[in-house]
Each structure stands twice: as structure tokens, then as C-alpha cells.
C-alpha positions in Angstrom: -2.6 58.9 12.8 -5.6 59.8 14.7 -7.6 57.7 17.0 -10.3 58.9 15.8 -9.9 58.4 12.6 -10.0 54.5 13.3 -12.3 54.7 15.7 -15.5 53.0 14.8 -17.7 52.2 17.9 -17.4 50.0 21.9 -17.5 47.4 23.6 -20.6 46.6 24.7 -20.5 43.2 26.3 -17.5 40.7 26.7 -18.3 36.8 27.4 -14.9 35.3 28.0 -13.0 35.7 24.3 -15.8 37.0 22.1 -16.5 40.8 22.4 -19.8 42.7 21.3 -19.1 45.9 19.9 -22.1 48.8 18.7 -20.5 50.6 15.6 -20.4 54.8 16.5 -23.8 56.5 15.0 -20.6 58.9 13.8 -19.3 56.4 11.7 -20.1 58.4 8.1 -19.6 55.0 5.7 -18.5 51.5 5.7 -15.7 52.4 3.6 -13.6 55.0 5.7 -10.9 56.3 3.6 -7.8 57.0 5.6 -4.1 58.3 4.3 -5.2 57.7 1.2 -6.3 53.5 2.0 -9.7 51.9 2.0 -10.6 50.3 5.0 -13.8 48.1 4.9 -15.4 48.1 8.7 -16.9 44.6 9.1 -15.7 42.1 7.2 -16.1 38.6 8.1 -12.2 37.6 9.0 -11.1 40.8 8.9 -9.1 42.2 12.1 -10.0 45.3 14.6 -8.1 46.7 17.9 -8.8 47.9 21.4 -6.5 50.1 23.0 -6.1 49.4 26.3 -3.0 52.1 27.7 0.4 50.7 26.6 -1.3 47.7 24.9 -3.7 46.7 22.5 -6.0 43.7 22.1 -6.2 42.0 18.9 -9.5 40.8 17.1 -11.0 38.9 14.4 -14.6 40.1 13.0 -16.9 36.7 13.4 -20.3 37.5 13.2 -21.8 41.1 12.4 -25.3 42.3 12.4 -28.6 41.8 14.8 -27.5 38.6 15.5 -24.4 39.5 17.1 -26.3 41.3 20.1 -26.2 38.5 22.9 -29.6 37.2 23.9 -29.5 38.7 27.5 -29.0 42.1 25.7 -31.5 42.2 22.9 -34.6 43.5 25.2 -31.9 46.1 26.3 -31.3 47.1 22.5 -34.5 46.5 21.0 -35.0 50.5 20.0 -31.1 50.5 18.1 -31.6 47.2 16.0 -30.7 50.0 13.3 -27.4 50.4 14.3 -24.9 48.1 13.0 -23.3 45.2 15.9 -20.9 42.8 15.2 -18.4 40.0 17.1 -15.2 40.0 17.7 -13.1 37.1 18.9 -9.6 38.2 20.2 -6.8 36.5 19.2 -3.4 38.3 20.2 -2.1 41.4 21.6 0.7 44.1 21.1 3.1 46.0 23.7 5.0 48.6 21.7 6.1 46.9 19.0 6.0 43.2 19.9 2.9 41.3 18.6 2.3 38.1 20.9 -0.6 35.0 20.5 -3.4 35.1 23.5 -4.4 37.9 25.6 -3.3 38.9 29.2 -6.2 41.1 30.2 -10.0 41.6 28.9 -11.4 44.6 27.7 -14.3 46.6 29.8 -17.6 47.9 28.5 -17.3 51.5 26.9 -13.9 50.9 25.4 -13.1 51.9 22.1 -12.7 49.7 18.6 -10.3 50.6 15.7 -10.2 49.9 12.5 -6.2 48.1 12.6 -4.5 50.2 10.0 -1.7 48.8 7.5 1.2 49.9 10.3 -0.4 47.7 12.2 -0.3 44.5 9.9 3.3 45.4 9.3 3.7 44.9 13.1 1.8 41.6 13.4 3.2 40.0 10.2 6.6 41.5 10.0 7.4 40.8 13.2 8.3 37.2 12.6 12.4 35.8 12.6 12.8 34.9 9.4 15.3 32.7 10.4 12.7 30.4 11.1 10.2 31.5 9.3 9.3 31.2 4.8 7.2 33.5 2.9 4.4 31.3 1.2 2.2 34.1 -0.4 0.4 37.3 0.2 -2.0 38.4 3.0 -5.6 38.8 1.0 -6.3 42.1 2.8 -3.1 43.2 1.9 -1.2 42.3 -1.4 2.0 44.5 -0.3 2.0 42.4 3.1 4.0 38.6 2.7 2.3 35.8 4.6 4.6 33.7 6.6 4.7 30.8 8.3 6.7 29.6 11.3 8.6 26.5 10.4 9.4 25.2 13.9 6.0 25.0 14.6 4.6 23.9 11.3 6.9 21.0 11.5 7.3 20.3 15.0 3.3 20.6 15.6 2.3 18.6 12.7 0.1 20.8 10.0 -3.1 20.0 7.6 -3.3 21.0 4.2 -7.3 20.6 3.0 -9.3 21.5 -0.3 -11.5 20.9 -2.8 -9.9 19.4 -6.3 -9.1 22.6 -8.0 -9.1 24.6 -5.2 -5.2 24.9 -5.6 -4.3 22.3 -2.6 -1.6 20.6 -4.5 -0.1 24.2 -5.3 0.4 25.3 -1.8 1.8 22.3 -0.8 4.5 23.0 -3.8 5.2 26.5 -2.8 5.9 25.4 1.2 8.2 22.9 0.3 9.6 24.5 -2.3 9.8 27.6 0.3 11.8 25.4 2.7 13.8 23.8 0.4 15.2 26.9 -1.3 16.1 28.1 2.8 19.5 27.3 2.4 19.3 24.9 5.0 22.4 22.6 5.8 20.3 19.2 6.1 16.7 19.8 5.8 14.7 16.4 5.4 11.6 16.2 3.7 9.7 13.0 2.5 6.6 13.0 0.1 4.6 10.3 0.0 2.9 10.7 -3.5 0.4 8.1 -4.3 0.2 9.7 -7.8 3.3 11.1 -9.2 1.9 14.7 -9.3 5.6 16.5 -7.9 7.8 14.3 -9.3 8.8 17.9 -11.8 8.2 20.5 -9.6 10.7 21.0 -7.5 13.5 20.3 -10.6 17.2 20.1 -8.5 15.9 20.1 -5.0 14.4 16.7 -4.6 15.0 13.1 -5.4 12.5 10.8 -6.6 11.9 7.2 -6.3 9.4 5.2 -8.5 8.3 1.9 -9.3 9.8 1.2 -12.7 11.0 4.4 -12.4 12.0 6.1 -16.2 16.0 7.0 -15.3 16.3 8.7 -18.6 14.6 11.5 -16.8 16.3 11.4 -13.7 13.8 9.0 -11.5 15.3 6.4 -9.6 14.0 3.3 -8.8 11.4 2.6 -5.5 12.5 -0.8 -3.9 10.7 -1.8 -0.8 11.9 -5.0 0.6 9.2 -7.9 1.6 11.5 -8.6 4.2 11.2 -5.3 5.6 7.5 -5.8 6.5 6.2 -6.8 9.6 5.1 -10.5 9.7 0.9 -9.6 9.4 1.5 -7.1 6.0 3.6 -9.4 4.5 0.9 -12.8 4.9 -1.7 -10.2 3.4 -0.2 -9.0 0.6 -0.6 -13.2 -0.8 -4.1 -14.3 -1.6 -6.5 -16.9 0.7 -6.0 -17.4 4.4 -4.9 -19.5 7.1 -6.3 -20.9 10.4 -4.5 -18.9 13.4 -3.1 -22.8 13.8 -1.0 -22.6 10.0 -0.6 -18.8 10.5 1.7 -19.8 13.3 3.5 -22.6 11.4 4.1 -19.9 8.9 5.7 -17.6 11.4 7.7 -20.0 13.1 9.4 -20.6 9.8 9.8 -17.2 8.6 11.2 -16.7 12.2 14.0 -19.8 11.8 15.2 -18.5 8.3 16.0 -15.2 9.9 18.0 -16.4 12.5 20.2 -18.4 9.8 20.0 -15.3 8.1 21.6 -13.7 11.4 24.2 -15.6 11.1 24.8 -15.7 7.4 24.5 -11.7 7.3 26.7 -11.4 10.7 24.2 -9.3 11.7 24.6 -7.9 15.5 21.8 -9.5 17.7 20.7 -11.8 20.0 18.8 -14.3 18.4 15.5 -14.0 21.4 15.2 -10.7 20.1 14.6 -11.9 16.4 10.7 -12.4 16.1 8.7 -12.6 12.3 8.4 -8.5 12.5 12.0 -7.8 12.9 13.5 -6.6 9.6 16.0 -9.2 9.0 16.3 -10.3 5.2 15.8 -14.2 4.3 14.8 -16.2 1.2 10.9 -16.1 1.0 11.4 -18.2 -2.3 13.5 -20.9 -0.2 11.0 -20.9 2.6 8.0 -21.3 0.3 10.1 -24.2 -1.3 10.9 -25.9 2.0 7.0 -25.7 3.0 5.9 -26.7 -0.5 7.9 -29.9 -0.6 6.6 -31.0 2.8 3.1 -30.7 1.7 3.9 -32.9 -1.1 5.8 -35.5 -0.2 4.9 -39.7 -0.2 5.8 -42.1 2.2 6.3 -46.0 1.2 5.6 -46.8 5.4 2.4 -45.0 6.0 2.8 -42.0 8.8 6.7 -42.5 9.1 8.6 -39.8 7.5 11.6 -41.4 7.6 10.3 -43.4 4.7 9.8 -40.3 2.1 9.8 -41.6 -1.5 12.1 -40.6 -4.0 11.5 -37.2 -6.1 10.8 -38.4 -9.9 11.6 -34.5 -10.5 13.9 -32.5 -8.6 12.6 -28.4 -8.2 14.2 -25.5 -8.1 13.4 -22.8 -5.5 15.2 -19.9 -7.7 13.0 -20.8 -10.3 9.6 -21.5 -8.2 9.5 -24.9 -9.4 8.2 -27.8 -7.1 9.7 -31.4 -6.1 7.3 -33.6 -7.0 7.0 -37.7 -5.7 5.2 -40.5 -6.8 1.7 -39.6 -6.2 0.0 -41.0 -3.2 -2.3 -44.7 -3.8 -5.8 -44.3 -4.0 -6.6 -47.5 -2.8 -4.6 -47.0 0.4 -1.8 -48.4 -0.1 1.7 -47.4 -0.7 2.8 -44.5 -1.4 1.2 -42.9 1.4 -0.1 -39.3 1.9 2.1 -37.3 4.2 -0.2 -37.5 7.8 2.2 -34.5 9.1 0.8 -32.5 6.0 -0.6 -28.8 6.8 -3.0 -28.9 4.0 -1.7 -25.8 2.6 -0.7 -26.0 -0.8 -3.3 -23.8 -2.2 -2.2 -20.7 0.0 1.3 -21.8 -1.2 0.0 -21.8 -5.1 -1.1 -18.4 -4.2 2.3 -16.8 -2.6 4.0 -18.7 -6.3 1.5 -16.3 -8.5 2.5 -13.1 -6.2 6.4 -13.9 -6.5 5.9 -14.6 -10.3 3.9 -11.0 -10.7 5.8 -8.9 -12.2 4.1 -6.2 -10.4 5.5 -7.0 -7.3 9.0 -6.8 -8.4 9.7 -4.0 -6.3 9.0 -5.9 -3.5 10.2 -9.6 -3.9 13.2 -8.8 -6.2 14.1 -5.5 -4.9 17.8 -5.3 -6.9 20.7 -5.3 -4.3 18.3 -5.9 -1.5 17.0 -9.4 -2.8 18.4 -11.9 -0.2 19.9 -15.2 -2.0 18.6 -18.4 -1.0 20.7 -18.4 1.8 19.3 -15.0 3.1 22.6 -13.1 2.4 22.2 -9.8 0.8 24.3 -7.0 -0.8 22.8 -4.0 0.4 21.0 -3.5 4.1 18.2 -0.9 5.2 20.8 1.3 6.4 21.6 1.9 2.8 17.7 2.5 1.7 17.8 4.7 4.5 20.4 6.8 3.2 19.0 7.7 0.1 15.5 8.2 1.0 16.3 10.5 4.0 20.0 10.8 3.9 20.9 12.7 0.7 21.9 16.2 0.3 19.2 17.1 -1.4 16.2 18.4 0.5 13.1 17.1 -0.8 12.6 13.1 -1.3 9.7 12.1 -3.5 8.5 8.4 -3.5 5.8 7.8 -6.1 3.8 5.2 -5.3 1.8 5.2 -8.6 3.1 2.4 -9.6 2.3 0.0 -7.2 -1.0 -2.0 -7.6 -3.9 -0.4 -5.5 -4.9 -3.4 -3.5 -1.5 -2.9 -1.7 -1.3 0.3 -1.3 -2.6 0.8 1.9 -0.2 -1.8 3.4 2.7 -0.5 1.5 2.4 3.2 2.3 2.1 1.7 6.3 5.2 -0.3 5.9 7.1 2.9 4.5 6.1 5.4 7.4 6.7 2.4 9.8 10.4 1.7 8.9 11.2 5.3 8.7 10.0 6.1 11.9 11.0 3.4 13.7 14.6 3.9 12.4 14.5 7.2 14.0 12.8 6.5 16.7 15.6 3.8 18.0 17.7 6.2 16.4 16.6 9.5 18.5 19.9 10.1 20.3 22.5 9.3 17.4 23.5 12.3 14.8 20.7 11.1 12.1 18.4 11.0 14.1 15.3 12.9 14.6 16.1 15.3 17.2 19.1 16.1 15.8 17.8 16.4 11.9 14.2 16.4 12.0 12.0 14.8 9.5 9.1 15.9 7.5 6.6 13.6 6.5 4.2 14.8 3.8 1.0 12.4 3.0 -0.3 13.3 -0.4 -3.8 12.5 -1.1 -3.7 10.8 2.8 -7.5 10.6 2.6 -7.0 7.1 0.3 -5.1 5.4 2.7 -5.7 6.7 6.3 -9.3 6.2 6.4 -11.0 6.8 9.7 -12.3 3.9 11.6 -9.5 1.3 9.6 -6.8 -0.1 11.9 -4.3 -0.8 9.1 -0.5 -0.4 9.3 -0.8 2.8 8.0 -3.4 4.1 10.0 -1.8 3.3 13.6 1.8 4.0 12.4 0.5 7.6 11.6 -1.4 7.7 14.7 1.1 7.0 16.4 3.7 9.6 14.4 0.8 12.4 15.2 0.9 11.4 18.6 4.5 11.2 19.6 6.4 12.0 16.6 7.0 15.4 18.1 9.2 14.4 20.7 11.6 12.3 18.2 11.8 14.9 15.4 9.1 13.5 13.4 6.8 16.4 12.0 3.2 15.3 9.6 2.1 17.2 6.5 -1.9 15.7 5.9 -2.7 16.6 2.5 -6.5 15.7 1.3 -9.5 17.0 -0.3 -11.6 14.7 1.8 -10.8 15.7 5.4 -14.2 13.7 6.5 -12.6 10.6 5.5 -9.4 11.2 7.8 -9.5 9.5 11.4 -10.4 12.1 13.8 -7.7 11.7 16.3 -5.0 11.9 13.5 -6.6 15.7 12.3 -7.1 16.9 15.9 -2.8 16.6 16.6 -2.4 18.9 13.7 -1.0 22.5 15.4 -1.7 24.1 12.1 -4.9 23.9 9.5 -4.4 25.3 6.0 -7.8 25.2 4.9 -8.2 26.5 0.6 -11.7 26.3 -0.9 -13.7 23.4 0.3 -17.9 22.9 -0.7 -18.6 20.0 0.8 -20.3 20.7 4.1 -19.5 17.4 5.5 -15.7 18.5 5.2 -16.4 22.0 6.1 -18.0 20.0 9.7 -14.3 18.5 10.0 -12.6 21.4 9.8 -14.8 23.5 11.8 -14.1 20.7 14.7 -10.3 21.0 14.5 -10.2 24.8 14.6 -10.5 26.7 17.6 -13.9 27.6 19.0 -14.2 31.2 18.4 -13.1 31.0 14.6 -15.3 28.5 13.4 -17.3 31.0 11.8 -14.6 31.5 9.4 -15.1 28.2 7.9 -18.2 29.4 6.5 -16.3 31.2 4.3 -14.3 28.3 2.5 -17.1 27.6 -0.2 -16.3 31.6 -1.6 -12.1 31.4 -1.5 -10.3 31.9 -4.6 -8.4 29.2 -6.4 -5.2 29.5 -4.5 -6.4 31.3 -1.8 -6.7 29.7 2.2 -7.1 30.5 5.5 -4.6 29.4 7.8 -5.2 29.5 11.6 -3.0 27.4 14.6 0.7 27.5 15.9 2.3 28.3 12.2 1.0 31.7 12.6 1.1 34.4 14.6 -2.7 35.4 13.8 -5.1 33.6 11.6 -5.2 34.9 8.5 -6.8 35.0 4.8 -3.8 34.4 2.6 -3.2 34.4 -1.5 -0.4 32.1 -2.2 2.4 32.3 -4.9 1.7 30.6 -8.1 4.5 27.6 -8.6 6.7 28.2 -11.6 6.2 24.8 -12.4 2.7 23.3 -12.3 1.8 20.6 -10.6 0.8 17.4 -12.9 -2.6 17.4 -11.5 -2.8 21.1 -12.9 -6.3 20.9 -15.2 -5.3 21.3 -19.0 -6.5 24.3 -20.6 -9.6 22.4 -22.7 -9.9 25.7 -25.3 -6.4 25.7 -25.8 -6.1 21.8 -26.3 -8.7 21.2 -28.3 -7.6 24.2 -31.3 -4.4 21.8 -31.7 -3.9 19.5 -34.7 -5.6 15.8 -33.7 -3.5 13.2 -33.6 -5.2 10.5 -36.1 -2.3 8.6 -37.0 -2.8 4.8 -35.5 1.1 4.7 -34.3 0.4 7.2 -31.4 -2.4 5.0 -30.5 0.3 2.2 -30.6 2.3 3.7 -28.3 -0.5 4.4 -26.0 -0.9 0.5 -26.2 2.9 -0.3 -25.5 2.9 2.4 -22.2 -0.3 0.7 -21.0 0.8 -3.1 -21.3 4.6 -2.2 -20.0 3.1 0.2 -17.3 5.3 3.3 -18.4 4.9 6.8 -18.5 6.7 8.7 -21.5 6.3 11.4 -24.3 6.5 10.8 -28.3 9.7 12.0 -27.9 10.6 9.0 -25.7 9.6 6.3 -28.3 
């Protein structure tokens, strides 16, 4: 092809990455036709080259117009305002046939610009392994061109996904895991943290999912988080009231002495200094609210000697949440006497009764095999929850946290990240771990539960993940359609921004701050994006680009239904369906007619 067929003006100033180029007065249209393509010269995103010998400088178009002339320049150019200007902002450059990120050398005024021709793209995009790479859609400018993304990197460097409800967010996320899954990878990890059930059918025989009262009939499994399993502050806030730092204490010196008997009871390898309130040992929580309950209730017949306690007129029952109670203390001051020791608790303890009688929070205080007994001894250990959330053969693990009530979820989605990355942080250097099978973490909807400014359990555990989680095998997938919301530090980690159609200007400020200087300009074009179409820029890719990605074969639940399609059905005017509707409500359960 000829050069100066692509030719289509020079440069005319260069201030460190961004390039001013004056289009040719020879250029004949803005719509060159060559080998039988149309090329559009100045497109906002849209890529041109400068031939420099053996190697050419890669571009992206940024600004175009008067007021891309630079300010020291514009007396200079006053008289050829009429000739068309734009900016370019180089990106990449190619010896031969090898495309590579970042430049080596600057261009010089007078040098040519080209139009980059398809051959080109097919060097730039092609030229990635696909060993390490998956195919997630098509490249806008180009529908015959496949957009791919670098897995190391995507993982390794921690990514973004960000857009509008509708803007087809929750599709891309579906297509790049569904893209890894169906790799053929030996022992891929992936973990979704889905606050709404929306992938529990998407990806069919490639991933596992885990719910709160989860419906087995369709193949879910049941979520069980143990209380035990959270540190000592998450697990005193999940209860209702609150203690003086003095009580809060007394609370974790006992939690602390039913662990060690645990230890013991559990032959559990460790030396007892290291068991603190945090550690995730199992022990009774209904046997140490019993043991705390009675003190606060017992009588004395010799006033402030507890050697005197009075005989129970009704024995409890810590299985069953039931109290001891005593002759009830004189009111005249006499005997029986009020326990002087007493913490003057009993309401907080009233409170932690109602939680462990909720049925609500069954996945949490009587989670199956992983209940301790009243002893503390249990069937089943973390190692085994482990296993199946991060240890099966099958790729993709889902844990839908729809069913858990909303005032918890913050601490429970914290408490989940936290034991999974601590496991394999202490467990970096053994086979599991997560230098030898790295982990993907992907926060759906993260925006609800990693607000910026918060210092919850979730927010610092995935701090700390974006911040180090590199180094252990520990990748983050951030997933929102409110990027505004997100702590800054936690965006500014992620190596790769998938950015779909976002209006919000607020959120368009966000992004703009975690993408490279000279491409902000390209978030100005999010509002205009088609559903399902993004621009991705950072490590994942080997240029930024404008992509269209693959429809999912199976729709994400969050998919909107088709209203004109819906509404010509039959209506459903029988009272039984609104019966059912009743029953799934009360018994918080998801299900068809077909499942009645």
C-alpha cells in the first residue's frame, strides 16, 4: 500500500506524549476510501501512525479541531484556523512485526501521519499469545478484528468493570469469566461475590453456587458462614445494643477461654498465647451466652459472697436458649441478695438470645456440620469450607448473598474476603496457595458494600487485597455502576478499567481520575457507547481500545424483561398464584409454578 495513500497531514508540535498534527490541504475528504475500506480521519478514539525508519509510533486521536492548536502556536496559525488540527496521544509502537506498550523515541516536527490501515490492527491485536490471553468481543472499528484481553495481567493487576444499569455491565462480566472458564484451564479459581443472585444460571456446568437457603432441587448448594469464623469486633456487631469498652472486654476474655477448651476438645494444633477472640477457632456461643446469663442472674442468701448462690427453682437449658432462674432478689434488702459481681448486662444478653433464635441467621449460628456442640467440638473445619468454595474442579464459584439480611451484609461480605485471603496468605508457599493457583475475586455490585470513607471489615480487607494481593496470587474484579461511591485508593490499584456506558458525570470524574492522563478525553465519550459496548484501557491490553462485546447465551437475571412482549401474555388472575407469591415471600424462597 502506498504511503501516500494513508498519508493525511504532520506533526506540528510535540509536548512530551501529546502530538499536534495539521491535516494535508491534499487530503480530498474525511472519508478516504482505500483497497476498497472506509477510513474515517479524526475520530475521537480512533488510532493514527508516524513512521519513523524501521519503526512506527502509535497514536490515539484525543482532541481535533481549533482547539487542538497549542496556545503558544495559535498567533503562529491564526491565517489556517480553516485547516483541520487535531491531538494525538501516543500509546505504543511497532518494529517489524512486534507491537509493544510505550514509546522509545519522540517524533520531530514535519513528520508524517497515517491513517493505521486494517494490516495494521491485525498487527496490534493479533499479536497477543493466546495462551494467556481470551477473546471477549469485537474491536468497534473493526467487527472482523477479536478484542482480547491479557489474563495475567487482568488478574494479577486487579481490573474495574464500571457502567450505568443497562449499560450491559453485568454482561461483560459474564462473557470474561465465562471466557476464562471455558480456557481449558487445569485449576482456574474464580470467586463471585454476588450480593443479588444475578449469575447463579449463567455459566450452567462451569460454576458452583452457594446460597442462603439455597433451592438444591436446582442444583444450589447451601452458603454456611460460621460465627466462629468472624473476627471478635464483627461478630459483637452483628447482636443489637452495646457495651462499655469495660464489658466488651469481659465479653472477649470469655469468648477467648471457650476457644482454648475448644483447642483442646478439637485437638487443634496451637499454642494456646497464640489463641486471641479473632482467631478462627469454633466454640459454643450458645454455652457462653448461657454461662454469662446465669451469672447475671443469680441470688445470694449472704449478701456479696458468691459462695452462697441460692438454689435454681428452674434449671435452663443452653441448647434450647433457656435461662436458670433463682429466687428473685428481696426488695427490702434483705435476703436473697442481688449478685454485687453482676455486669449489668442482661439486656445485651436478651438481644444476642433474639439473633440466635432468628431464623435468618441460621447460616451463621447453626451452620450444619460446622455448628460446634456445647463443648465446642465440631464435625467439619474451615479447611473443609475452603475446599469447596475455592477447591473444586469446577472453575467458577458463585456465593449469593441475597439471602442474607441487609443490615449484615457489609460485615458478612468482609468476613468472607477476610478468611479467604488470609487462608492464602498464610498459605502462599504450600501447593493451594495463591502463588501456586491464583485466585480471582469478583465484587458484584461492590459499590453497596465498599463505600469510600467507611473503615468496615470489608473495606480494609479489600484495601488491603488491592494493595498486596498481587504478590500472594490474589487478583480483584470491582464491579459497580456507581464508581463515585468506591474508595479511591481501592479504584486507583486497578491495572485495568473496563469502562461501558456511564451518564453520570460524577462517575465519569472517577474514571477520568483512574485513567491515564492523556486519554481522559475518551471518557467523554461514555454517555454515547452502545449497550454492550466499552472502552477498555490499562495493563489487560496492548492498546486502549473501543470494544463490542459478545452477547452471553444465557442472560443475566438482571437482564430487563421485554415489557411489549410481557404484557401481550395471558394475566394471571387466579388468587392461587398470588398464594404462592405469599408462601415464597414468608419462607424467603425463590421458585417457579412449576416448583409448587
Amino acid at each position: 500500500m502506498s504511503n501516500k495513500q494513508t498519508e493525511i497531514g504532520e506533526v506540528i508540535s510535540v509536548s512530551g506524549n501529546i502530538i499536534t498534527v495539521q491535516l494535508s490541504e491534499n487530503l480530498k475528504s474525511n472519508m478516504p476510501i482505500i483497497d476498497g475500506v472506509v477510513y474515517r480521519v479524526g475520530q475521537i478514539g480512533s488510532f493514527l501512525k508516524i513512521p519513523l525508519g524501521y519503526e512506527i509510533l502509535y497514536g490515539i486521536v484525543t482532541q481535533i479541531g481549533v482547539a487542538a492548536i497549542p496556545e503558544n502556536l495559535k498567533v503562529e496559525y491564526k491565517d489556517e484556523y480553516n485547516r483541520q488540527w487535531l491531538n494525538l496521544a501516543l500509546v505504543g509502537e511497532r518494529i517489524g512485526e512486534k507491537f509493544e506498550r510505550g514509546v522509545s523515541q519522540s517524533p520531530t516536527t514535519g513528520d508524517k501521519v497515517h491513517l493505521v490501515t486494517i494490516r495494521d490492527l491485525d498487527v496490534i491485536y493479533e499479536g497477543i499469545d493466546n495462551s494467556n490471553s481470551i477473546t471477549v468481543g469485537n474491536i468497534s472499528i473493526s467487527q472482523s478484528l477479536n478484542a482480547k484481553i491479557d489474563i495475567d495481567k487482568l488478574i494479577s493487576r486487579h481490573c474495574a468493570i464500571l457502567g450505568s444499569t443497562g449499560s450491559g455491565k453485568s454482561n461483560a462480566v459474564g462473557v470474561i469469566l465465562n471466557s476464562i472458564a471455558s480456557k481449558g484451564f487445569n485449576c482456574a479459581r474464580i470467586l463471585v461475590i454476588d450480593p443479588h443472585g444475578e449469575y447463579n444460571s449463567v455459566f450452567k456446568d462451569k460454576s458452583s453456587v452457594y446460597k442462603v437457603k439455597g433451592n438444591t432441587k436446582s442444583g444450589e448448594k447451601e452458603l454456611f458462614i460460621p460465627f466462629w469464623a468472624l473476627p471478635f469486633d464483627e461478630l459483637m456487631s452483628i447482636f443489637p445494643g452495646s457495651l462499655s469498652d469495660q464489658n466488651k472486654e469481659y465479653f472477649r476474655t470469655k469468648i477467648v477461654e471457650a476457644k482454648l477448651k475448644s483447642v483442646n476438645n478439637n485437638t487443634i494444633q496451637i499454642l494456646n498465647e497464640l489463641v486471641t477472640a479473632d482467631t478462627p477457632i469454633p466454640f459454643s456461643i450458645k454455652q457462653v451466652w448461657f454461662e454469662l446469663d446465669d451469672f447475671e442472674r443469680q441470688t445470694y442468701s449472704i449478701n456479696r459472697t458468691p459462695a452462697s448462690i441460692m438454689q435454681k427453682i428452674k434449671v435452663g437449658d443452653a441448647n434450647m436458649l433457656l435461662s436458670n432462674e433463682y429466687p428473685p432478689a428481696s426488695a427490702g434488702g434483705g435476703s436473697p441478695f442481688m449478685n454485687g459481681f453482676a455486669k449489668g448486662i442482661l439486656g445485651f444478653l436478651d438481644g444476642i438470645r433474639l439473633k440466635l433464635k432468628d431464623s435468618r441467621y441460621n447460616f451463621l449460628f447453626e451452620p450444619g456440620d460446622y455448628t460446634p456442640n456445647i463443648d465446642g467440638s465440631i464435625s467439619k473445619d474451615i479447611d473443609d469450607l475452603l475446599f469447596n468454595w475455592v477447591g473444586s474442579e469446577i472453575p467458577i464459584t458463585i456465593l449469593d448473598l441475597s439471602g442474607i439480611p441487609s443490615d449484615m451484609m457489609t460485615s458478612i461480605s468482609g468476613t468472607l474476603l477476610k478468611i479467604i485471603y488470609d487462608a492464602l496468605f498464610w498459605g502462599q508457599e504450600l501447593a493451594v496457595g495463591g502463588k501456586e493457583q491464583p485466585l480471582l475475586i469478583v465484587l458484584e455490585e461492590a459499590h453497596n458494600y465498599l463505600k469510600a470513607g467507611e473503615k468496615s471489615i470489608a473495606s480494609r480487607t479489600v484495601q488491603s487485597i488491592a494493595k498486596e494481593g498481587r504478590k500472594y496470587g490474589v487478583g480483584l474484579a470491582l464491579v459497580t455502576q456507581r464508581p463515585s461511591e468506591l474508595d479511591e485508593t481501592v479504584l486507583s490499584q486497578c491495572g485495568t478499567i473496563i469502562a461501558l456506558r456511564m451518564n453520570n458525570s460524577k462517575d465519569r470524574a472517577h474514571i477520568r481520575g483512574a485513567m491515564q492522563d492523556e486519554l481522559q478525553v475518551m471518557v467523554d465519550l461514555l454517555p454515547s457507547l452502545r449497550t454492550g459496548e466499552g472502552i477498555i484501557s490499562g495493563e489487560g491490553v496492548r492498546i486502549p481500545s473501543r470494544i463490542q462485546f459478545y452477547k452471553l447465551a444465557n442472560a443475566i437475571k438482571s437482564s430487563d424483561p421485554k415489557v411489549s412482549e410481557k404484557w401481550m401474555k395471558k394475566k394471571a388472575r387466579s388468587i392461587n398464584s398470588y398464594q404462592k407469591l405469599l408462601s415464597h415471600w414468608r419462607n424467603q424462597k425463590l421458585g417457579g409454578e412449576s416448583n409448587e
